[in-house]
VOGU-3710 file (C-alpha; in Angstrom, 3 decimals, decimal comma):
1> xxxxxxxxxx> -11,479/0,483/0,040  -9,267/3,400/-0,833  -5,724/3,110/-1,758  -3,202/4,594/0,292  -2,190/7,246/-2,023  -0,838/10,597/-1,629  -1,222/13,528/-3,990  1,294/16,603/-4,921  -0,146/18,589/-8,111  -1,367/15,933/-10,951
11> xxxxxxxxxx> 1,003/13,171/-9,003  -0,429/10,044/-7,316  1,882/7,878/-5,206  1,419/5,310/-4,000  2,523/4,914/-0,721  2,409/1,207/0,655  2,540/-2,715/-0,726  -1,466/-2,899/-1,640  -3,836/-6,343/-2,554  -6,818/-4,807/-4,224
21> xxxxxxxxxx> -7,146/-3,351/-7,747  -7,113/0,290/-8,307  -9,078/1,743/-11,210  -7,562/4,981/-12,481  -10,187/7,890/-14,166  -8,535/11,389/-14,142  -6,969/12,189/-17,065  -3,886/14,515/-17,428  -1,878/12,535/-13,914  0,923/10,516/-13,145
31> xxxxxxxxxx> 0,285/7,244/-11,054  3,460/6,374/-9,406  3,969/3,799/-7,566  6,981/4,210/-5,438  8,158/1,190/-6,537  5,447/-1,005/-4,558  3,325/-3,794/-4,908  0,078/-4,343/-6,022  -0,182/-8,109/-5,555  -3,537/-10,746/-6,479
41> xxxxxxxxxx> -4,136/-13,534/-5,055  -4,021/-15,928/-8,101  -3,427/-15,148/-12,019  -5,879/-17,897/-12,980  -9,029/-16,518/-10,646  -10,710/-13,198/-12,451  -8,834/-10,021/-11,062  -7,165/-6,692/-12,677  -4,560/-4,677/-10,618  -4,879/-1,195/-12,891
51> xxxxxxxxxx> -8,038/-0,579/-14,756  -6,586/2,543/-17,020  -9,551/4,093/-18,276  -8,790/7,638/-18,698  -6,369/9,392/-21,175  -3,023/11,344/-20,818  -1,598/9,156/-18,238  1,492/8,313/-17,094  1,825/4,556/-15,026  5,040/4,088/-13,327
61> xxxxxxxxxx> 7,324/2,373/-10,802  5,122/0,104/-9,924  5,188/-4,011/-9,243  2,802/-6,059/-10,181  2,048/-9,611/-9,266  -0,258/-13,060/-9,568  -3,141/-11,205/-11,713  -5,327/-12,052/-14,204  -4,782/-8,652/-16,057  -2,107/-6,516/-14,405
71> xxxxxxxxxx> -2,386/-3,559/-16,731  -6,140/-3,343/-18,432  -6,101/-0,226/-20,698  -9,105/1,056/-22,254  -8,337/4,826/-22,517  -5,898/6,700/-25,299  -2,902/8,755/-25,422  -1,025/6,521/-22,009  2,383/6,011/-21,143  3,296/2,717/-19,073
81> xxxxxxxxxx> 6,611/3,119/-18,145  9,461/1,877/-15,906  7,204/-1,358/-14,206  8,080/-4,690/-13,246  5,241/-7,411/-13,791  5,836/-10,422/-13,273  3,520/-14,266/-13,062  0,748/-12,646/-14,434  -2,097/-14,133/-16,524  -2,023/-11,291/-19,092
91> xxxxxxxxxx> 0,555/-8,294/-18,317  -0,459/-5,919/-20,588  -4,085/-5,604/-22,629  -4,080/-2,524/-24,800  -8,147/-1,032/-25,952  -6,931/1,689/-27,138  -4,455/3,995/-29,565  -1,377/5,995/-29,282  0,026/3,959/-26,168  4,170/4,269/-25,158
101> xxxxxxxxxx> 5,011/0,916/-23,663  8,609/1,623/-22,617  11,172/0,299/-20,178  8,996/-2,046/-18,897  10,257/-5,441/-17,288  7,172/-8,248/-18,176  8,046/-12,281/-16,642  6,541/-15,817/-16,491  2,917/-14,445/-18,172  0,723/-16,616/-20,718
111> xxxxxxxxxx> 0,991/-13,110/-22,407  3,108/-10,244/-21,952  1,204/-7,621/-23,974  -2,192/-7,887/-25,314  -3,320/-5,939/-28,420  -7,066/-5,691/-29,042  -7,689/-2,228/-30,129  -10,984/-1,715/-31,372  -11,343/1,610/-31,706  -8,459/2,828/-33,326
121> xxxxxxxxxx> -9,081/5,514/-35,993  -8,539/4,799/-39,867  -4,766/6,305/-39,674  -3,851/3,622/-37,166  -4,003/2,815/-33,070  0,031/4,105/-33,081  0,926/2,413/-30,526  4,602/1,681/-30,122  6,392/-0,794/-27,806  9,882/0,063/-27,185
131> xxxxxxxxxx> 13,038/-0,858/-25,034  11,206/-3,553/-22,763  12,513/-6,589/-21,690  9,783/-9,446/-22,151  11,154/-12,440/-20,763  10,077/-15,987/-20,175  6,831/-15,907/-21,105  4,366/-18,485/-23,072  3,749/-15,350/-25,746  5,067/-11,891/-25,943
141> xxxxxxxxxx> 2,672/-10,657/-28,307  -0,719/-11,059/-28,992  -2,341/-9,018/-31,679  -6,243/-9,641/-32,313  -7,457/-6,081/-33,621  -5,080/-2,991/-34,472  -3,671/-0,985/-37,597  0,096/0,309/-37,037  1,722/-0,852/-33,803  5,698/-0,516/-33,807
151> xxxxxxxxxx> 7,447/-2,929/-31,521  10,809/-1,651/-31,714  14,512/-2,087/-29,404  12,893/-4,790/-26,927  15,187/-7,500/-25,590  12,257/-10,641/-26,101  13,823/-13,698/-24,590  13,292/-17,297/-23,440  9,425/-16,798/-24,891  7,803/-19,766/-25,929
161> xxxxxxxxxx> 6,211/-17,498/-29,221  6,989/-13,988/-30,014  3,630/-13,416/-31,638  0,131/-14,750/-32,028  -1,524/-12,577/-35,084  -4,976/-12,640/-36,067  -6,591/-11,807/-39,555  -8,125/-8,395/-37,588  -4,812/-7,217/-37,652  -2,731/-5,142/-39,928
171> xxxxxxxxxx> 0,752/-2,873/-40,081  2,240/-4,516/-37,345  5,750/-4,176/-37,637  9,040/-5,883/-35,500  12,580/-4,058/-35,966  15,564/-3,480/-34,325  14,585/-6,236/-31,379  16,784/-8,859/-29,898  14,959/-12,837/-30,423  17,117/-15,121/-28,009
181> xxxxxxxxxx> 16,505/-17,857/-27,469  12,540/-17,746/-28,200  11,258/-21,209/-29,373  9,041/-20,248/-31,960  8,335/-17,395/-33,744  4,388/-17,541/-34,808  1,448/-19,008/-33,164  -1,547/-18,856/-35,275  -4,159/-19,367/-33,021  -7,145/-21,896/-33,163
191> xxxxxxxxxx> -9,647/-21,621/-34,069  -9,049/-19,057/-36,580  -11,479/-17,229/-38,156  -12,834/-18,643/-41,092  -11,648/-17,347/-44,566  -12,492/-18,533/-47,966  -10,484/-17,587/-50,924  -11,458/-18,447/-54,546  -9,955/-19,828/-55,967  -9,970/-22,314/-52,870
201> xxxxxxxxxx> -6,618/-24,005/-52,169  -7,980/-27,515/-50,150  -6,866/-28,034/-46,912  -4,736/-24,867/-46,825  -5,646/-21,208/-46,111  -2,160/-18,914/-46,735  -1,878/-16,198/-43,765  0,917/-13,844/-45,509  2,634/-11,898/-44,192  2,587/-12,765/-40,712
211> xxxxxxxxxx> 3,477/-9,319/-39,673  6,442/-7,160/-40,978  9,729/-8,184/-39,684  11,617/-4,847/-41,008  11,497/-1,391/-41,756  12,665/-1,641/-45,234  16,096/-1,182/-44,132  16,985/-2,899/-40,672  15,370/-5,765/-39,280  16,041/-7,724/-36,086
221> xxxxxxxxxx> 18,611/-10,251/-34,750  17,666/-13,918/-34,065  20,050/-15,869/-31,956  19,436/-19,087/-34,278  20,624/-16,983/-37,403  24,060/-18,374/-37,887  22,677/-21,764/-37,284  20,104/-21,499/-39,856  21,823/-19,875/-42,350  25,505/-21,060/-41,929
231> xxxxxxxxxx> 26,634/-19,443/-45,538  25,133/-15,938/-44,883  27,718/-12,734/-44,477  27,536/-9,419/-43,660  26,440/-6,710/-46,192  29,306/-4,377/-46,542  29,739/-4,103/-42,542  26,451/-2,240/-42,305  25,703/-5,043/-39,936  23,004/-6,481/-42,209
241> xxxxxxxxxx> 23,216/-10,286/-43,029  22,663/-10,735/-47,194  19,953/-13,742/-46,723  16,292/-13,007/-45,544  15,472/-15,140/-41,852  12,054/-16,969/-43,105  9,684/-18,753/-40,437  6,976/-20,881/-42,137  4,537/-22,166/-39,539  1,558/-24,739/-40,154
251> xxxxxxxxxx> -0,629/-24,766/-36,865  -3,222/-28,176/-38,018  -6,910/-28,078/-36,723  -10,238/-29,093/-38,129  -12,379/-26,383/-39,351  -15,277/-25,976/-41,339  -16,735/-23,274/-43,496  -20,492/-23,006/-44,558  -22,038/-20,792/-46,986  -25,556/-20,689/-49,221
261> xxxxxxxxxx> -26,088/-19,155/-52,423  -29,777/-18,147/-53,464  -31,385/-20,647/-55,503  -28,405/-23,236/-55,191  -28,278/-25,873/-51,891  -25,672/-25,104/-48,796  -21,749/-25,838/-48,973  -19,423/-26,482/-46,809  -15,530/-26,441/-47,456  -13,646/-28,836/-44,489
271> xxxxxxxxxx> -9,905/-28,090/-44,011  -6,976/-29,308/-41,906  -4,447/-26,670/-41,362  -3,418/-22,897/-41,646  -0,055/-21,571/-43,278  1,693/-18,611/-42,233  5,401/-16,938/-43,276  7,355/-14,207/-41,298  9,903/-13,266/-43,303  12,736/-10,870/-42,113
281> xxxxxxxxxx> 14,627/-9,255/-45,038  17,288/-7,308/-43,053  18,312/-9,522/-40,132  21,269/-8,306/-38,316  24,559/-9,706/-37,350  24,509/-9,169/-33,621  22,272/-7,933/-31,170  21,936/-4,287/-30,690  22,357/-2,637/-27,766  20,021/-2,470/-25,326
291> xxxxxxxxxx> 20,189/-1,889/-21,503  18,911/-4,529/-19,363  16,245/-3,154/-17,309  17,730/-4,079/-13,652  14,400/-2,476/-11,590  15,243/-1,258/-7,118  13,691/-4,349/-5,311  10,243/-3,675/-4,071  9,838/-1,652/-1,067  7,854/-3,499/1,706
301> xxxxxxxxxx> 5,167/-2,494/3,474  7,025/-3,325/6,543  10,618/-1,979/5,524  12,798/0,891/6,452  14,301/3,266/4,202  17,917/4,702/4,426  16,891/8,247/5,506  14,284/6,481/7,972  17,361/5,102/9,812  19,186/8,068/10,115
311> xxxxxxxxxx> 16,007/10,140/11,630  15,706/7,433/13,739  19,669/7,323/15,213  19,508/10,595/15,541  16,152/10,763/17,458  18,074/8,171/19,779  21,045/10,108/20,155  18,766/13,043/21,038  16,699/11,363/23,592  20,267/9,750/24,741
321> xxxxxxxxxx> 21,652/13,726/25,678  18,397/15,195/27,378  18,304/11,821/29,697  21,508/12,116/30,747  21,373/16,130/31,439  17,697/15,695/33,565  19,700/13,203/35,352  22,547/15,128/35,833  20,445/17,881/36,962  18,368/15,957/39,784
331> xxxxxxxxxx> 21,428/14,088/41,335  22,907/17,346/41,901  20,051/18,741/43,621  19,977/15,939/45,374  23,018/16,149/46,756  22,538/19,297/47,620  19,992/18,543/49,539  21,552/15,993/51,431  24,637/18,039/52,568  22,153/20,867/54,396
341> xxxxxxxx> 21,153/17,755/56,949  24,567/16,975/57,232  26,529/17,860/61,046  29,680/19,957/60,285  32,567/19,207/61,811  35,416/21,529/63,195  38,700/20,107/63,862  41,304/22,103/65,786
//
């Protein structure tokens, strides 16, 4: 089924409200959507509104709704920009590197944005999340593979985590974000692969850092701060608070680990729980500034724009002036016609 779409130079717009998936392969375009909907049927039942699986382009305006995976990226080098999605299963899965996920508005998802890039190169995937708002969701960020994403100036709120991080992962780093009102700030998810360090600590394998929660200079505000840390003040009105915001979670799970050495029997090591710490050296005072992402309502399928309405009154008015001058026209001929049969009178 094609899309309706229509095309002006490397631009694709979309042109109409839309229930099927569209799979995007040029590279070097702009898919906008007009600001319409691409809506699924259920996020639990298997379904993807955009598979992105060229490079160099641009997603935008668009809504997206009750999917599985609204946004499944598996090319490099993309912008997604300036969408609303919204009760999705996953919003956002990013395959690849040097992705701009900006001014985005991502609701009610089990996750907002999915990192699994596997085949970033050695200097990093570069991906970099800024000024979103990622709002009431179960998780905002998942990382399971990646080297050097920057999630920078988003307003995450009313999340039930901020970030699930896996072993596969490294450089991820969190600054200059609003957390309000999240309820936790690490999931370690289960299971977890299986890591044995010698010398063995029983029962506990430490998971540190769980990400980096500054830049070495600014870090991010937390809307429990002051609650946590009654005593802390400001550092010399730069805005910085003088003690570190520390998050130790224990997720607890069974696990096992097996091994065999030549020429000795099999082992196994059983433990009960995982440890992880996200510490945030440079919290600040009060959030920063960042506009709240207010997107146009979604056009319908069925609905009327403004300049549609004039075209049509003045159509109407139009039709209104050549109607009355036809009929104008034929009653005077018809009169005329009528006063030739007439008798004349002469009066003296």
């Amino acid at each position: 089924m094609s899309a309706p779409i229509h095309q002006t130079g490397n631009t694709y717009t979309l042109t109409a409200d839309v229930s099927n998936s569209l799979t995007i392969e040029a590279n070097n375009i702009v898919v906008n959507g007009g600001n319409h909907t691409i809506k699924g049927l259920d996020q639990h039942q298997n379904g993807t509104a955009i598979n992105l699986i060229s490079s160099n382009v641009t997603v935008t305006n668009l809504v997206l709704t009750n999917w599985n995976i609204a946004i499944n990226a598996t090319g490099n080098n993309n912008t997604i920009t300036t969408n609303e999605l919204q009760n999705n299963s996953q919003s956002i899965v990013i395959h690849g590197y040097d992705y701009l996920v900006t001014f985005n508005a991502i609701s009610n998802s089990s996750t907002a944005v999915l990192l699994n890039t596997w085949d970033y190169q050695q200097t990093g995937d570069n991906n970099i999340i800024t000024q979103n708002q990622i709002t009431h969701n179960f998780l905002a960020f998942d990382t399971i593979n990646g080297n050097g994403t920057t999630i920078r100036a988003n307003n995450i709120l009313n999340n039930t985590f901020i970030l699930a991080l896996s072993s596969n992962t490294t450089n991820t780093i969190f600054y200059d974000n609003n957390f309000i009102n999240n309820s936790g700030v690490l999931n370690v998810p289960s299971p977890f692969p299986a890591i044995v360090i010698a010398p063995f600590t029983p029962n506990v394998i430490p998971i540190s850092p769980a990400g980096q929660w500054d830049n070495g200079k600014i870090g991010n505000y937390w809307s429990d701060y002051l609650t946590t840390y009654p005593q802390a003040t400001e550092i010399d009105h730069k805005g910085i608070v003088n003690t570190p915001y520390i998050s130790n979670v224990t997720i607890r799970y069974s696990f096992s680990v097996n091994g065999y050495v030549s020429g000795s029997k099999s082992w196994s090591i059983n433990g009960t729980a995982i440890s992880a710490t996200a510490t945030d050296n440079y919290p600040l005072m009060a959030p920063i500034s960042i506009p709240a992402i207010i997107l146009t309502p979604p056009v319908s399928a069925t609905s009327t724009s403004i300049e549609e309405y004039v075209v049509l009154a003045l159509v109407a008015v139009l039709t209104v002036i050549v109607v009355s001058i036809l009929l104008y026209n034929r009653q005077r001929k018809t009169l005329k016609e009528t006063s030739k049969k007439l008798p004349v009178f002469f009066f003296n």
